[in-house]
C-alpha positions as CSV (number, residue, x, y, z in Angstrom):
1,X,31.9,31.9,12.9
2,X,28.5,33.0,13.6
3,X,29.3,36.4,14.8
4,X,32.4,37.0,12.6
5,X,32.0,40.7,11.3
6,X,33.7,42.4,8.5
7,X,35.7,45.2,10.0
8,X,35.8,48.6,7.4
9,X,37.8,50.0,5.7
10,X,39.1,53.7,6.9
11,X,41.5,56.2,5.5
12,X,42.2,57.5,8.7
13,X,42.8,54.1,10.4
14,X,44.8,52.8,8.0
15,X,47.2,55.8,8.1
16,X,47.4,56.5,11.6
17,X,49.7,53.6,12.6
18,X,49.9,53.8,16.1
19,X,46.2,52.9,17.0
20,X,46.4,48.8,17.4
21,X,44.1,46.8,15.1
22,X,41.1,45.7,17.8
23,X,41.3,42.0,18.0
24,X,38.5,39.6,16.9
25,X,36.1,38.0,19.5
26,X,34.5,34.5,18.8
27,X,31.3,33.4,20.1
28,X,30.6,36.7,21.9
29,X,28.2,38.1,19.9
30,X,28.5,41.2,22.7
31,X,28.5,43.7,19.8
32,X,25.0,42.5,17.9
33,X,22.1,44.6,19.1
34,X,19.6,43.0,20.4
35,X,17.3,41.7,17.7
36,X,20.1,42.2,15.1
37,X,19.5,39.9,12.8
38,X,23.1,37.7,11.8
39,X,23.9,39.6,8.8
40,X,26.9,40.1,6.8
41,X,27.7,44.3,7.2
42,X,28.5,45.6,4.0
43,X,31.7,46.7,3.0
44,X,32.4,50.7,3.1
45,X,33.2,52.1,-0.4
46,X,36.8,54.3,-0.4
47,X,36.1,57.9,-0.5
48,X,35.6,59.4,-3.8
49,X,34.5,56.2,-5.1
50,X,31.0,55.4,-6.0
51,X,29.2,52.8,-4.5
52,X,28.8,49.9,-7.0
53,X,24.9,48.9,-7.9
54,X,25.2,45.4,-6.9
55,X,26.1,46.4,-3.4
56,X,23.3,44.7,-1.3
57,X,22.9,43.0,2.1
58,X,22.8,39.0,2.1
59,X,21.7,37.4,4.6
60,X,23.0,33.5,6.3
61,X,19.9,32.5,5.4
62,X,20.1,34.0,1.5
63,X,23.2,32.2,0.4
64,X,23.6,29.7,-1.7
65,X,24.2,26.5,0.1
66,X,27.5,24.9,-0.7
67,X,27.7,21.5,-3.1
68,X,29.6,19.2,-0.7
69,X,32.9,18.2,-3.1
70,X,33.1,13.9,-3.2
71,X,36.2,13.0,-1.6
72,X,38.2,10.2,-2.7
73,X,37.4,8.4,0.4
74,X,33.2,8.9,-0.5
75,X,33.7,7.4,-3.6
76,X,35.4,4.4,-2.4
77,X,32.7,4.1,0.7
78,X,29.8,4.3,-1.9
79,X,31.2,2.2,-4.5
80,X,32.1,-0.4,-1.1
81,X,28.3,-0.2,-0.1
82,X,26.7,-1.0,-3.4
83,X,29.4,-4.0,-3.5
84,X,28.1,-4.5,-0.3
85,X,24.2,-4.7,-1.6
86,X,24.9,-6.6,-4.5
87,X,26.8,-9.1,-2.9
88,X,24.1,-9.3,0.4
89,X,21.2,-9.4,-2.6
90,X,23.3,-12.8,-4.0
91,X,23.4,-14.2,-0.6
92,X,19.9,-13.7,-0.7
93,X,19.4,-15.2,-4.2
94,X,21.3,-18.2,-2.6
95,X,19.5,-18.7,0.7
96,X,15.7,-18.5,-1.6
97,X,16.7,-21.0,-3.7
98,X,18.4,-23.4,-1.4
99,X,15.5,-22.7,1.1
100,X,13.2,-23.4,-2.4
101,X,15.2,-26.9,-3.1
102,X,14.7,-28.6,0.5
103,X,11.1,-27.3,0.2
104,X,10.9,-29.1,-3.1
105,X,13.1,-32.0,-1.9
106,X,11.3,-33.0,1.5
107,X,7.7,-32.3,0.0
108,X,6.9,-29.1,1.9
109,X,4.3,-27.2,-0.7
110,X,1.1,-27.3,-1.8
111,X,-0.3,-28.4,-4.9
112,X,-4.3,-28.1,-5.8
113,X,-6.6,-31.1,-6.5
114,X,-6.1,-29.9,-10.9
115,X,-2.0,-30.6,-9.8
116,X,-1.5,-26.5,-9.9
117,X,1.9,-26.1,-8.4
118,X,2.1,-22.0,-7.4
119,X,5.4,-21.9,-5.7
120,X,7.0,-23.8,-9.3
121,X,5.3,-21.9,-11.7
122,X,6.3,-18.8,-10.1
123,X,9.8,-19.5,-9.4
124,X,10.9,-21.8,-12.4
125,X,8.6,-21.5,-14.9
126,X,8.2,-18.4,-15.4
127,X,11.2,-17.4,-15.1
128,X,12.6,-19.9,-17.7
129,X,9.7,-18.6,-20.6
130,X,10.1,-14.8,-19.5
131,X,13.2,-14.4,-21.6
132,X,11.5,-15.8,-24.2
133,X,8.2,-13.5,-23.5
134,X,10.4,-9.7,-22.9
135,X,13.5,-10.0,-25.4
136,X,12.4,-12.5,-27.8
137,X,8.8,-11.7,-28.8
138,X,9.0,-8.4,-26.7
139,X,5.4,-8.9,-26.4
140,X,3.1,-5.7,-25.8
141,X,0.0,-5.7,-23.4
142,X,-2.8,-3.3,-23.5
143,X,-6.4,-3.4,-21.5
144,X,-4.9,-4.8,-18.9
145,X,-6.9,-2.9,-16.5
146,X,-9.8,-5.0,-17.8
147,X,-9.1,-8.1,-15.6
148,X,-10.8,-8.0,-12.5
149,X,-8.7,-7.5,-9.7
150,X,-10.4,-10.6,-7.7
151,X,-13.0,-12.8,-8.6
152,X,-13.6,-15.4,-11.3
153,X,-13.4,-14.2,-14.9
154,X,-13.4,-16.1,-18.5
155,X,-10.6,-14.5,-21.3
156,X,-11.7,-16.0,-24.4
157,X,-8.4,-15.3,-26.7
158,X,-7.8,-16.3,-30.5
159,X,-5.6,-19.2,-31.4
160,X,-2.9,-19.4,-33.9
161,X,1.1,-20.2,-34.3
162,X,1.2,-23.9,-34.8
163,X,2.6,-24.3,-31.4
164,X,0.5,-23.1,-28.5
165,X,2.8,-20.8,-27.4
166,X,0.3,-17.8,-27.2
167,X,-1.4,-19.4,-24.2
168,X,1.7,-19.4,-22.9
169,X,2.5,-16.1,-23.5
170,X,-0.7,-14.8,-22.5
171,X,-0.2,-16.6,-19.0
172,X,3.0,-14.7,-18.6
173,X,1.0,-11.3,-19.6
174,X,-1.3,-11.6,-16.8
175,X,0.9,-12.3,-14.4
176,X,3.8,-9.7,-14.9
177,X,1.3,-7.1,-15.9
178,X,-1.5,-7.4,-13.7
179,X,-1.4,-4.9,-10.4
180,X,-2.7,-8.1,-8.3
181,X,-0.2,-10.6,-10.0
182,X,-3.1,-13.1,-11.4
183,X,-2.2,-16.4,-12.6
184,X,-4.2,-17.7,-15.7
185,X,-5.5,-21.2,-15.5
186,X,-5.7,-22.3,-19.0
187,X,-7.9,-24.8,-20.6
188,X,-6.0,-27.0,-22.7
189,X,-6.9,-30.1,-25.2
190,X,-6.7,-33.8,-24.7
191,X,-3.5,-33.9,-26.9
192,X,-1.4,-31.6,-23.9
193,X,-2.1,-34.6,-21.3
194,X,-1.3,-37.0,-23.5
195,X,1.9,-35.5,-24.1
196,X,5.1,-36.9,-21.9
197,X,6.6,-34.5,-19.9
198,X,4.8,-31.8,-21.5
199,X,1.6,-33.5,-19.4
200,X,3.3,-33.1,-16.1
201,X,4.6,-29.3,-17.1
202,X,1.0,-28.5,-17.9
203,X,-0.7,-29.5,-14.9
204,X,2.1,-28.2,-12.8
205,X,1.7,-24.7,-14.9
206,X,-2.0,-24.5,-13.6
207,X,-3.5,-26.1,-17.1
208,X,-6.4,-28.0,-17.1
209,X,-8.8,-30.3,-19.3
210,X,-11.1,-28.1,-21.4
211,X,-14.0,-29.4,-20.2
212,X,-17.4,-27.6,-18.9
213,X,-16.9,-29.1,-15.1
214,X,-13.3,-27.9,-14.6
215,X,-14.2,-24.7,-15.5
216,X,-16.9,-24.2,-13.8
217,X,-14.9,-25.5,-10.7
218,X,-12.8,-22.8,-11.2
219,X,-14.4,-20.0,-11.9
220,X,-16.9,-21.0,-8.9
221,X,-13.3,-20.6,-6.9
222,X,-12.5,-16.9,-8.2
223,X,-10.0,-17.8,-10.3
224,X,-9.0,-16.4,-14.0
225,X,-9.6,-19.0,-16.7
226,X,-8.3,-19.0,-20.1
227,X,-10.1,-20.5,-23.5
228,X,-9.5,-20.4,-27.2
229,X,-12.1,-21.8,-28.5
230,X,-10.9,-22.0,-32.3
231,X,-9.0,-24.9,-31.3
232,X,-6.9,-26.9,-33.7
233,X,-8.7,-25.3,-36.2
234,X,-6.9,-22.4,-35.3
235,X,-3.6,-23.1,-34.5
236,X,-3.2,-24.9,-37.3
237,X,-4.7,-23.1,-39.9
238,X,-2.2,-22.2,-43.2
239,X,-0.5,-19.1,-43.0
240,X,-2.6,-17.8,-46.0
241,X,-5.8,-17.6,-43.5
242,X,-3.7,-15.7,-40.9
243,X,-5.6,-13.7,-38.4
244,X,-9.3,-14.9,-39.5
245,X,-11.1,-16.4,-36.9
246,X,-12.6,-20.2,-37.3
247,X,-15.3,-21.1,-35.8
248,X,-16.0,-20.9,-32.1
249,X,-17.3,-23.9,-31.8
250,X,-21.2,-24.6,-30.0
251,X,-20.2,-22.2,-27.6
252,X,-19.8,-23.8,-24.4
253,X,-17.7,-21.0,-23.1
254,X,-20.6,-19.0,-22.7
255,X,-23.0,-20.9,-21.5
256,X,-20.2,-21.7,-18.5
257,X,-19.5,-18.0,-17.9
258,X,-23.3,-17.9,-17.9
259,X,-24.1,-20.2,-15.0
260,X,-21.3,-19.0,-12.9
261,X,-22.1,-14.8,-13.4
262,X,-18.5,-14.5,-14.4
263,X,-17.5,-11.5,-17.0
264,X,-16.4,-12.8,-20.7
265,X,-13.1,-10.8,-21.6
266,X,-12.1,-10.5,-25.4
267,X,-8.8,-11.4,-26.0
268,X,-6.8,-10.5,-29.4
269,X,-3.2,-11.6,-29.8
270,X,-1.2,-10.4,-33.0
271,X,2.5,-11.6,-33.6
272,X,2.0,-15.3,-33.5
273,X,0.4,-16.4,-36.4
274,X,4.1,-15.7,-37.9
275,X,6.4,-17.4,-35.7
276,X,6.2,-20.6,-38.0
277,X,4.2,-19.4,-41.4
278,X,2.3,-23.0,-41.7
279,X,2.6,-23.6,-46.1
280,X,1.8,-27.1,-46.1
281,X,0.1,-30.0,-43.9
282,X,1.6,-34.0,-44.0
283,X,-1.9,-35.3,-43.5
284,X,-0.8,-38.6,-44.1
285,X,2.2,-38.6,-41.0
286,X,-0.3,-36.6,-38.7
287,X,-2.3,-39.7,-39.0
288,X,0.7,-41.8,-38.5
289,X,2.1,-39.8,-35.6
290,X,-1.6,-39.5,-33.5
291,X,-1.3,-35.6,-34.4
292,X,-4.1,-33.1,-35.8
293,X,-1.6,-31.8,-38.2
294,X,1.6,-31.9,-39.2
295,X,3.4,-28.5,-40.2
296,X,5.5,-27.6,-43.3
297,X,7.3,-24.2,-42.7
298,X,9.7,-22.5,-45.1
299,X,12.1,-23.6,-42.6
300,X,10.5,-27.2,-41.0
301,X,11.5,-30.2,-41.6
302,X,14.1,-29.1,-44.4
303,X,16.5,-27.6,-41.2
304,X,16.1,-29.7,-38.4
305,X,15.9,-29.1,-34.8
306,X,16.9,-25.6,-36.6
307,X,13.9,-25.2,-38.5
308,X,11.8,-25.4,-34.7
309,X,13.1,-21.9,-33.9
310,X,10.2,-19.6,-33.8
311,X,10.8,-16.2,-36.3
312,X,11.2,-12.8,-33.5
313,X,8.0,-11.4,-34.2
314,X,6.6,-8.8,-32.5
315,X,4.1,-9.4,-30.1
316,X,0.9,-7.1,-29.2
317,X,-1.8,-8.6,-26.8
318,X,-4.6,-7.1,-26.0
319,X,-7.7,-7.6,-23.6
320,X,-11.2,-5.6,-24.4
321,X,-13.6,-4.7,-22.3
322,X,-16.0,-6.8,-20.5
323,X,-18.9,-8.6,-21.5
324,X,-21.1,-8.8,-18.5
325,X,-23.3,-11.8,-17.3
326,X,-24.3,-11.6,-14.3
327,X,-27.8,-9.8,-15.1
328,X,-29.2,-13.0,-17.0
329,X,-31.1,-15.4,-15.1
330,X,-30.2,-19.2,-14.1
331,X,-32.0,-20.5,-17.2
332,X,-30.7,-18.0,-19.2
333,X,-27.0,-21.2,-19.8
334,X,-29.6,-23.2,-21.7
335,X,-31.2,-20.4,-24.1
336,X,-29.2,-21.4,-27.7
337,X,-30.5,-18.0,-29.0
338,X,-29.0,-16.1,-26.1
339,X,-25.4,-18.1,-26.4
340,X,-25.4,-18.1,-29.9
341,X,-25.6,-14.0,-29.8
342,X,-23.0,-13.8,-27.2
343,X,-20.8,-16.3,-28.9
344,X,-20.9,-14.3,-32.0
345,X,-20.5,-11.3,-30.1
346,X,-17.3,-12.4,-28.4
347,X,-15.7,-13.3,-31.8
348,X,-16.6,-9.9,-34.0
349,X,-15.2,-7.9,-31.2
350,X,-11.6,-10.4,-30.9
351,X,-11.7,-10.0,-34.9
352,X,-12.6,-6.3,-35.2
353,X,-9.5,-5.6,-32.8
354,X,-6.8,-8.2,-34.9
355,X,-7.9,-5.4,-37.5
356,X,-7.5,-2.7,-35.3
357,X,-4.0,-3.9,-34.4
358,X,-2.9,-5.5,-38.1
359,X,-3.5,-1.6,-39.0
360,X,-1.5,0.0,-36.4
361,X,1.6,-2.5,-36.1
362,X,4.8,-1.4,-38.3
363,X,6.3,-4.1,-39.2
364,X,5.9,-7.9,-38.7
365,X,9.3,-8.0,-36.4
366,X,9.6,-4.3,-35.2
């Protein structure tokens, strides 16, 4: 139809019915002048009638191109497809994890000399606390863009909740937010090691001993290492000292982020000094049981297994800037003034920001 023309109207034609209607020609194009642009003649206005304003040439190229209507048949080949893709993205599903299982099952992956599993903590772990970490405590990150994309690095966070889940959930922070996907290796106490099961999880997890030589080890390896140097003092601290910051103890973290050059990030976590409001302390079966404390909640032991539920709070975490230390000199690890001033630094700027964030957040669950 590329040469179809709009044949006008005459008075004289259309009276004078013995002159034969010329016929059409297709694909001839023997009419166009040469250089005649394909356009659509316009149509001839009756005599005695005005030509109407709106009258104007239009061109192939000007018209409007024509939505394509969805046939029945479309839908049913679109809606076939994306059956298709979901079900080939199952199979898929299927063939990782079986492929994942005989890996597991004949001993084909790598584990580190600290027992760091990669392949586990990436498939299973993860996956089985990130539910816990998106819908549950809907944690919030900010700063991430302060963790280095490569290279070994110290977060120095604070400690609180009664159960060290905030480690935990910091882990999965780095790792889902991170543009280079960095796995925290956390420094954990004696007690996690001594703990069955829980020992075996933690090394697998990438946890190690909080001691000065593992960390050094790693850090001297590029890797991200995670501290909270409050301790038990700060995880189980009552719920009427919530969000103050113990002491950091002699400062070891700093004099290892010292002798390896390795930038000290500020860490502040808000939410999960609530998640199990600490009112009393069984001194008596902590000693009993081998524990540091024992928690009283408004809701442990009086419920059970019940009363272990953590409350939904809402979860912000945020990492500062910074603290550079690679412009001090070898000796500088065993200057006590020098760590002492960092140290000190490090915790005012973690406490400043739990104020920061304790004045912007709503509400305790919200």
């Amino acid at each position: 139809m590329a040469d179809a023309k709009v044949i006008p109207f005459d008075d004289d034609r259309s009276r004078a019915g013995a002159s034969p209607r010329p016929s059409r020609r297709r694909g001839s194009g023997s009419s166009r002048r040469k250089g005649e642009s394909a356009v659509v003649r316009e149509v001839q206005p009756l005599p005695g009638r005005a030509r109407p304003q709106d009258d104007v040439r239009v061109t192939r190229e000007q018209q409007p191109p024509q939505q394509p209507q969805d046939q029945p048949g479309d839908r049913s080949s679109s809606s076939a497809s994306s059956h298709g893709g979901a079900v080939g993205g199952l199979e898929r599903r299927v063939a990782g994890g079986l492929s994942f299982l005989r890996r597991r099952l004949t001993g084909d992956y790598e584990v580190d000399d600290f027992g760091y599993d990669a392949e586990l903590t990436d498939q299973v772990l993860m996956s089985l606390v990130r539910p816990l970490y998106e819908k549950y405590f809907r944690v919030e990150v900010k700063g991430i863009e302060n963790i280095p994309t490569d290279g070994g690095a110290l977060i120095v966070a604070n400690h609180s909740g009664t159960l060290p889940l905030d480690g935990v959930m910091m882990q999965v922070a780095v790792h889902d937010n991170h543009p280079a996907g960095r796995h925290l290796r956390l420094l954990a106490a004696d007690l996690v090691f001594m703990l069955p099961v829980v020992n075996e999880l933690a090394r697998k997890a990438g946890h190690t001993l909080a001691c000065a030589e593992d960390a050094e080890r790693l850090l001297e390896r590029g890797e991200l290492v995670g501290v909270m140097p409050e301790g038990f003092k700060g995880i189980g601290k009552p719920f009427s000292e919530r969000y103050k910051l113990q002491r950091f103890g002699r400062g070891g973290f700093v004099s290892t982020a010292l002798r390896q050059g390795a930038p000290i990030i500020p860490c502040s976590i808000v939410g999960a000094e609530e998640i199990y409001p600490m009112i009393g302390n069984a001194k008596t079966l902590a000693r009993v049981l081998g524990f540091p404390y024992f928690p009283i909640t408004p809701t442990f032991p009086w419920l059970g297994p019940l009363g272990a539920l953590p409350l939904p709070t809402k979860w912000t975490i945020q990492f500062g800037e910074p603290i550079r230390t690679d412009g001090y000199p070898p000796e500088a690890a065993e200057d006590p003034m020098l760590m002492f001033n960092l140290t000190d630094q490090v915790r005012e700027q973690i406490q400043h920001t739990l104020y920061k964030l304790l004045v912007q957040r709503r509400s305790v669950f919200f």
